[in-house]
C-alpha positions in Angstrom: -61.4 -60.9 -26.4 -59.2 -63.9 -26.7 -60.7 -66.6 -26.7 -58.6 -69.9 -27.1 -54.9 -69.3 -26.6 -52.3 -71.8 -26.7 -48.2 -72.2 -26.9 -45.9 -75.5 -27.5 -41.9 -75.2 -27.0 -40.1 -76.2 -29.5 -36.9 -78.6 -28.5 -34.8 -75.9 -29.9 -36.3 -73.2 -28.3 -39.0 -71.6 -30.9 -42.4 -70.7 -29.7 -45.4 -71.0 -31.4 -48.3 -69.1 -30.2 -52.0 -69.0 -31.5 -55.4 -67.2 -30.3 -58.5 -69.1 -32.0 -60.8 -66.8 -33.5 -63.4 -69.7 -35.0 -66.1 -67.1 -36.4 -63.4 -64.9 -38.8 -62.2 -65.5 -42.3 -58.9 -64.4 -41.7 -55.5 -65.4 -40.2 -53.1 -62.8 -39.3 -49.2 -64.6 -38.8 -46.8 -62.8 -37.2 -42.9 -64.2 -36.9 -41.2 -62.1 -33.8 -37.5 -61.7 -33.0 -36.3 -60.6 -30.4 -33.9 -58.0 -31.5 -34.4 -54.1 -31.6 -32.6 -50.8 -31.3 -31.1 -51.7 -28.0 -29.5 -54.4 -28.6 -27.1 -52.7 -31.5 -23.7 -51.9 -30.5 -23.2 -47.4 -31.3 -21.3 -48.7 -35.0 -24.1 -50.6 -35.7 -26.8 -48.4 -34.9 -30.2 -48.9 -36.8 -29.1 -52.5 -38.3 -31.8 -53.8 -37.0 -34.2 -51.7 -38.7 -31.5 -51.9 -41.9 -32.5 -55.7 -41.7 -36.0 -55.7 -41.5 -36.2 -53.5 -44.9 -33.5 -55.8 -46.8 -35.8 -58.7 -45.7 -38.6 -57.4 -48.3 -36.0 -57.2 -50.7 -35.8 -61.0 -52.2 -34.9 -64.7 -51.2 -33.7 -67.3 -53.3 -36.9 -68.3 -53.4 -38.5 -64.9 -54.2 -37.7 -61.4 -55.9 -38.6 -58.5 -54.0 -41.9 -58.4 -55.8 -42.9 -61.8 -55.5 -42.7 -61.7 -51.8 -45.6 -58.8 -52.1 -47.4 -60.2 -55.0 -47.5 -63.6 -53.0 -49.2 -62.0 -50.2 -51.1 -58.8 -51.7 -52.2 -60.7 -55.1 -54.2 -63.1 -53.4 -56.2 -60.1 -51.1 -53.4 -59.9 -48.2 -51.5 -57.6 -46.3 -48.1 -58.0 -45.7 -45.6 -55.6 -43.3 -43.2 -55.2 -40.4 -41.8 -53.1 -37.7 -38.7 -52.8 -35.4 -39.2 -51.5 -31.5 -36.5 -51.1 -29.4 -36.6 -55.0 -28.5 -38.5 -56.6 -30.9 -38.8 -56.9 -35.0 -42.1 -58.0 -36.2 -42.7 -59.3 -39.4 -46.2 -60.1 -40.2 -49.4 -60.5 -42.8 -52.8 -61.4 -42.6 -54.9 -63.2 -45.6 -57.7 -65.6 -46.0 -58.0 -68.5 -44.0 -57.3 -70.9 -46.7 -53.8 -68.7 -47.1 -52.8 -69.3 -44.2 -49.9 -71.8 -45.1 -49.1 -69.3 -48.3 -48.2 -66.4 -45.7 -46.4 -68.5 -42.9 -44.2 -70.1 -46.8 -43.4 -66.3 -47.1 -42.5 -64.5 -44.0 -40.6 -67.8 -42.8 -38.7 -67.8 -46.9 -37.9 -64.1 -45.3 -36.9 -65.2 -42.2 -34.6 -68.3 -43.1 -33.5 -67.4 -47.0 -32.6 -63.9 -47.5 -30.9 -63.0 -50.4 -29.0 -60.0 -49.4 -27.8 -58.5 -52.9 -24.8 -56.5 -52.7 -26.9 -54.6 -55.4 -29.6 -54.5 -53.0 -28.0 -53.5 -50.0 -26.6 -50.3 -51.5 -29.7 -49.2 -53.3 -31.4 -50.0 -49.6 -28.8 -48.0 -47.6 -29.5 -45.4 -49.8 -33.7 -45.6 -49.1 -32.7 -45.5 -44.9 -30.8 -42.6 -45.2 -33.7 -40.8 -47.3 -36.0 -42.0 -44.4 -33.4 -41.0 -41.8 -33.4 -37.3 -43.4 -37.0 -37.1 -44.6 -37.5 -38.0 -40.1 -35.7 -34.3 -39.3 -37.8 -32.8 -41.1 -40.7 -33.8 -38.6 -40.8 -31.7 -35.5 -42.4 -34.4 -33.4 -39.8 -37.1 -34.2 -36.8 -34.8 -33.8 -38.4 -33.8 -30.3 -38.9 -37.4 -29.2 -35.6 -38.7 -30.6 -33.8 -35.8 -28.6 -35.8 -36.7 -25.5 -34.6 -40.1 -25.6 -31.0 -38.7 -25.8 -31.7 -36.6 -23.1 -33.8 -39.3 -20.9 -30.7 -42.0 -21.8 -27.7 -40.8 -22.4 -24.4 -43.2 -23.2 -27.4 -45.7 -23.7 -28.7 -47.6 -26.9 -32.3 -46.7 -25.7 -31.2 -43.0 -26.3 -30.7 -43.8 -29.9 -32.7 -43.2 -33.1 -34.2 -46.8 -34.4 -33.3 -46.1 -37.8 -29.9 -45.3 -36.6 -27.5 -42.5 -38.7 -26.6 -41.9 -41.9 -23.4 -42.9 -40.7 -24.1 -45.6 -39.0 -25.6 -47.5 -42.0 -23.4 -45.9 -44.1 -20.8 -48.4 -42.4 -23.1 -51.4 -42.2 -22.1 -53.6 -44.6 -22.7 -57.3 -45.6 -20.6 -58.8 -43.4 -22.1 -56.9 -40.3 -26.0 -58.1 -41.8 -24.8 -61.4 -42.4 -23.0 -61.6 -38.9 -26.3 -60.3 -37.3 -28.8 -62.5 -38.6 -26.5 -65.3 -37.6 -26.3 -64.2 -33.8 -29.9 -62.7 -32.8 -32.5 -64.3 -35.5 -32.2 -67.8 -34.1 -35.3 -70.1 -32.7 -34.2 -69.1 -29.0 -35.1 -65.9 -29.6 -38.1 -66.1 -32.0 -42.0 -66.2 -32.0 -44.2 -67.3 -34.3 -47.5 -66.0 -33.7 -51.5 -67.1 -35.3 -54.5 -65.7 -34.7 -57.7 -65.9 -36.3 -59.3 -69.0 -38.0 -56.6 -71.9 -37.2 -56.1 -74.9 -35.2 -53.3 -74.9 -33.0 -51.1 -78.2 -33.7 -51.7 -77.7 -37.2 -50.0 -74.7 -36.6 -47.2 -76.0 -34.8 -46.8 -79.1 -36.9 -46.5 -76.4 -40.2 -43.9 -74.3 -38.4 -41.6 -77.3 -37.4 -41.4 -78.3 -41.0 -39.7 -75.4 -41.5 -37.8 -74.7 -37.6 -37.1 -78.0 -35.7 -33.8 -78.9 -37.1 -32.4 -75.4 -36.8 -29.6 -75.2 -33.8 -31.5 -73.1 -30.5 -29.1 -70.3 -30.6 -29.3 -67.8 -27.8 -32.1 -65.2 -26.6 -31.6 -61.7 -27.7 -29.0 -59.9 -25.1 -29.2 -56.0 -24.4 -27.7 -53.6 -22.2 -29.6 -53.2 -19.2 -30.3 -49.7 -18.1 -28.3 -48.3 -15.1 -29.7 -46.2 -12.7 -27.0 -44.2 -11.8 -27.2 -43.1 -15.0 -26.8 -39.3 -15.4 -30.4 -37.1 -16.8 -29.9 -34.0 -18.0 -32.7 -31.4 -17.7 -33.2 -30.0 -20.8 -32.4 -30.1 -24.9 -33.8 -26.7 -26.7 -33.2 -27.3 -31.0 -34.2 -24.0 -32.9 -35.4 -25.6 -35.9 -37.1 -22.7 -38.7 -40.8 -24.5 -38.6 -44.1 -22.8 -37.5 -45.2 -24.4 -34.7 -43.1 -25.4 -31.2 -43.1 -28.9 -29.9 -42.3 -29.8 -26.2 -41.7 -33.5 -24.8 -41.8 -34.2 -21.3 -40.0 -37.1 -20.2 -40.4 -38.9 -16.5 -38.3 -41.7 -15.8 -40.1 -44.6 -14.4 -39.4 -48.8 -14.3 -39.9 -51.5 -16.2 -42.7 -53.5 -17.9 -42.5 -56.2 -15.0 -42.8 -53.9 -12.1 -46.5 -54.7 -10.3 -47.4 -50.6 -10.7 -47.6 -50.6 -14.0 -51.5 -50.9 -14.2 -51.3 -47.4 -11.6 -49.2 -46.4 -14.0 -51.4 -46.8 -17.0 -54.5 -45.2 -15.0 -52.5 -42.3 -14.2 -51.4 -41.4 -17.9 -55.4 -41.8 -18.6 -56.2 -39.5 -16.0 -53.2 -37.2 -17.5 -53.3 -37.0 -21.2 -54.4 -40.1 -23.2 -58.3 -38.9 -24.5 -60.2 -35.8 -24.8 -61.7 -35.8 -21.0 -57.9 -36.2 -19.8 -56.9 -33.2 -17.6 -54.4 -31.8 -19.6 -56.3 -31.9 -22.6 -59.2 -30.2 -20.7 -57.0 -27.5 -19.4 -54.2 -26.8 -21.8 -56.7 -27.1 -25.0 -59.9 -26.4 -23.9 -59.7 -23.9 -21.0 -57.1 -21.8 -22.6 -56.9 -22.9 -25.9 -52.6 -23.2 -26.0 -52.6 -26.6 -27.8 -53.9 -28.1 -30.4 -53.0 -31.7 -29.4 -51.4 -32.8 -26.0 -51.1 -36.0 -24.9 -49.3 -38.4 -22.8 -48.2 -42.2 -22.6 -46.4 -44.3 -20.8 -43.6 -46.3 -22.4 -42.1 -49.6 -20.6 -39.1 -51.7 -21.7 -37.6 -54.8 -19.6 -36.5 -52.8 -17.2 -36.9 -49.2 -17.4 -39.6 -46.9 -18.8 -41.1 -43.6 -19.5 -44.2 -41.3 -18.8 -43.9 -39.0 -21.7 -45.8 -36.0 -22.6 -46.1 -33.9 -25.4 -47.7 -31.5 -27.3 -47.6 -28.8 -30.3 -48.2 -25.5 -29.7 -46.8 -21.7 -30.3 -43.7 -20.6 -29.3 -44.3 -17.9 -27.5 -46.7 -20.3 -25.5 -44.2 -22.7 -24.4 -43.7 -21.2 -20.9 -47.5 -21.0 -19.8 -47.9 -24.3 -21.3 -45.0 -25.8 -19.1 -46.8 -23.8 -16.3 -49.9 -25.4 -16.8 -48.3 -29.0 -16.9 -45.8 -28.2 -14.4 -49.4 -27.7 -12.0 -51.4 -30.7 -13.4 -48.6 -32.8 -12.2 -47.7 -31.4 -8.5 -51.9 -31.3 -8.3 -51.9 -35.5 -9.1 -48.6 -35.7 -6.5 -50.3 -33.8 -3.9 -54.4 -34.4 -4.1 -55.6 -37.9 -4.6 -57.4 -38.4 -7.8 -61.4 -38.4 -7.0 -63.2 -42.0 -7.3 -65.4 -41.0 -10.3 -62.1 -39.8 -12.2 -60.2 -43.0 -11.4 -63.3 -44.8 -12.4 -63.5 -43.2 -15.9 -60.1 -43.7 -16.1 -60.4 -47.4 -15.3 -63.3 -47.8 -17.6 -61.2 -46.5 -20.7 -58.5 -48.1 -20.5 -60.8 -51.9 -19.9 -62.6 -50.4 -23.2 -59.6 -49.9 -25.1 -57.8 -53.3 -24.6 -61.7 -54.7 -25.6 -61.7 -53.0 -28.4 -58.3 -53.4 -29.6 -58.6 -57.5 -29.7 -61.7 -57.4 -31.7 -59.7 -58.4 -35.5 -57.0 -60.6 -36.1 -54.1 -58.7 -36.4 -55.1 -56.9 -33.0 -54.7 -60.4 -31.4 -51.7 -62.0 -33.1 -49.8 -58.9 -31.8 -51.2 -59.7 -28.2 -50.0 -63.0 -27.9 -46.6 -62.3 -29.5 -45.8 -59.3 -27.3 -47.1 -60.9 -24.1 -44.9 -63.8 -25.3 -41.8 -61.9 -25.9 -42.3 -59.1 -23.0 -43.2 -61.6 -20.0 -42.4 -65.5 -21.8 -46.2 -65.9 -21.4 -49.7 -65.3 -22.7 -51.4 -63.1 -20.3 -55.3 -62.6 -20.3 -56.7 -59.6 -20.9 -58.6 -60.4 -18.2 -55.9 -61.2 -16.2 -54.9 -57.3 -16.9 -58.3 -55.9 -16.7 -58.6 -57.7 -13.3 -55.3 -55.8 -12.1 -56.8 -52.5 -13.6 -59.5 -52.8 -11.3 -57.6 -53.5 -8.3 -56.0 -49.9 -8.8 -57.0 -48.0 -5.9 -57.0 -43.6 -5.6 -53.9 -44.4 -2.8 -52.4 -46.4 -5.7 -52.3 -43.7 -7.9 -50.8 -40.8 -5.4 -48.1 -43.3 -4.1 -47.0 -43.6 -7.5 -47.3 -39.9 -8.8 -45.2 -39.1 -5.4 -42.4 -41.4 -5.8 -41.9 -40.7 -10.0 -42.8 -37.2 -10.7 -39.7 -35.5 -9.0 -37.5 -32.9 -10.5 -34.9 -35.4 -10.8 -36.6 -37.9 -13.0 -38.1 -35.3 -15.7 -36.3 -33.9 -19.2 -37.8 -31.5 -21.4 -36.9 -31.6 -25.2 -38.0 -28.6 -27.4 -38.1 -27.8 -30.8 -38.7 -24.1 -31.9 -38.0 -21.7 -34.2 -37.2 -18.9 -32.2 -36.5 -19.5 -28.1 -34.4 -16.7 -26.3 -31.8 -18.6 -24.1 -33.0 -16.9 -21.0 -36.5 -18.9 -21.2 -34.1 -21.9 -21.0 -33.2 -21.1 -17.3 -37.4 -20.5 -17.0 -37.7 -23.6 -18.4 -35.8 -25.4 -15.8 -37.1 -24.0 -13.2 -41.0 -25.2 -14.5 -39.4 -28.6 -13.8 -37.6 -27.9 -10.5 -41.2 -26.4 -9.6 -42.7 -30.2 -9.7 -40.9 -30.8 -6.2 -41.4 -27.5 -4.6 
């Protein structure tokens, strides 16, 4: 767990986070924007993600190499990621390197080189990852369930954007970019692990505290009137069928969120989960199912999803179709919520026991609700969740009207696309 936390302002706006870990030998460093997927106008989709790969490729400080050799030669790790409303870059090394991997993921951050040279060889790797990405059943399936669950919407796009789209990205649009969204308003540099706190701070101001604030990341917020369809079938020549059930719900600040959480537990998310007991185990349809639930600012997802034969699809649906109406219409028993409860404490306990674990606490928490909140704080609302909770919640989100159902399959008559539709319909009913 946690167990020092701290964060100082800057006057400009930056945030510097740390979570003392006194008995490690490591620091992980994390430097968060606040820009993601959502936040890309439709020509620019996937610059973010563009960004965060030309980032690795040189400074003026630094070649593309040296940035790894800096970090990777002396026993570290170095990476990132881009979400649909943040871009992490971040490494973790020895304690006494601490200073070494703030030097180069802040060189990244403020210096980047952006080659002309390297841009085009870069576009070119994107659009390899873009293609090698439909190849993948389970990301084609999710990426057309976020079409389907968001339509007209940024959130309903791919994060690595289109061959298309970054075919048109050029420098200018990089360059113009940066300059708007990675400013200290919007940024978050995050320790954790064997470090003192104003040391921290006082390092990251030699670098920060004269740059102007700029302004937080901006998105599009997500309308409700927006218009769902039901269903998205792509026949795709693989072997195995995948299916992606998508539930609207609300955002990450809404106070059901920790029902929420306990109900995709009691769903999909381990081996004793209900689907996974009935749809693997009892009838043997699946190899994996699960589900998850996805929350944004303000708007979110249950999703779940699962591999199986084609020719399965429909009593798979079925079986679904009745685990959910069964959680809408009979209140989860006390020893189920219990187990529940007791996995998901277990998982967040787990999950904070290394460095890296806990610099990525304290940045999302930062980013996601402009605070560090406890893990007991969370576990304490997890344990407030009462079997009522649960059913209220299950009865006001899993309507008809709030699900889409992606599939990819090789082979799919169109007539079991009207059956499919009436599985969902079959939720209210």
């Amino acid at each position: 767990m946690i167990l020092s936390s701290q964060v100082t302002r800057l006057p400009n706006g930056l945030r510097v986070a740390t979570a003392a870990m006194t008995h490690v030998q490591s620091v992980s460093v994390g430097v968060w924007v606040g820009v993601g997927g959502r936040c890309e106008p439709a020509a620019w989709s996937g610059i973010s993600h563009f960004i965060e790969h030309l980032l690795f490729k040189g400074t003026h400080r630094r070649s593309a190499r040296q940035i790894s050799e800096a970090i990777e030669g002396r026993g570290g790790e170095i990476n990132a990621f881009t979400q649909e409303e943040d871009t992490c870059y971040f490494a973790r090394v020895a304690a006494d390197r601490t200073w070494d991997g703030l030097d180069v993921l802040l060189d990244m951050y403020l210096n980047p080189r952006l080659a002309l040279e390297d841009i085009r060889r870069e576009r070119a790797v994107v659009v390899e990852e873009i293609m090698m990405g439909r190849d993948q059943p389970q990301q084609v399936v999710d990426e057309v369930l976020g079409e389907l669950m968001w339509p007209g919407h940024p959130l309903g796009r791919p994060l690595t954007g289109t061959p298309e789209t970054i075919k048109n990205i050029g420098r200018r649009e990089i360059r113009q970019y940066l300059w708007e969204m990675y400013v200290p308003a919007n940024t978050v540099v995050a320790f954790a692990g064997s470090v003192d706190h104003q040391a921290c701070v006082d390092r990251v101001r030699q670098y920060m505290a004269d740059l102007p604030a700029g302004q937080p990341g901006r998105f599009a917020p997500v309308r409700t009137r927006l218009k769902r369809d039901r269903l998205c079938v792509v026949r795709k020549e693989i072997e195995q069928a995948h299916v992606a059930l998508g539930i609207r719900t609300f955002g990450r600040h809404d106070p059901r969120r920790y029902a929420l959480k306990l109900m995709s537990v009691v769903l999909g998310e381990n081996m004793s989960s209900r689907l996974f007991q009935v749809v693997r185990e009892e009838h043997g349809l699946a190899y994996a199912i699960q589900s998850g639930a996805h929350l944004f600012h303000d708007a979110g997802t249950l999703c779940i999803s699962a591999g199986l034969d084609g020719e399965r699809i429909d009593r798979a649906l079925h079986l679904i179709i009745r685990e959910l109406r069964r959680l809408r219409d009979e209140p989860v028993g006390p020893r189920e919520l219990a187990r529940a409860r007791d996995y998901a404490v277990g998982q967040i306990r787990l999950g904070l026991e290394g460095t890296g674990s806990q610099m990525m606490w304290v940045g999302e928490q930062i980013r996601a609700y402009g605070r560090i909140v406890s893990p007991e704080t969370i576990i304490e609302a997890l344990q407030a969740v009462t079997v009522t909770d649960v059913q209220d919640l299950a009865r006001h989100v899993l309507r008809p009207a709030g699900m889409s159902l992606a599939v990819v399959a090789p082979e799919l008559p169109e007539s079991a696309e009207d059956r499919l539709v009436e599985a969902l319909n079959r939720v209210g009913g």
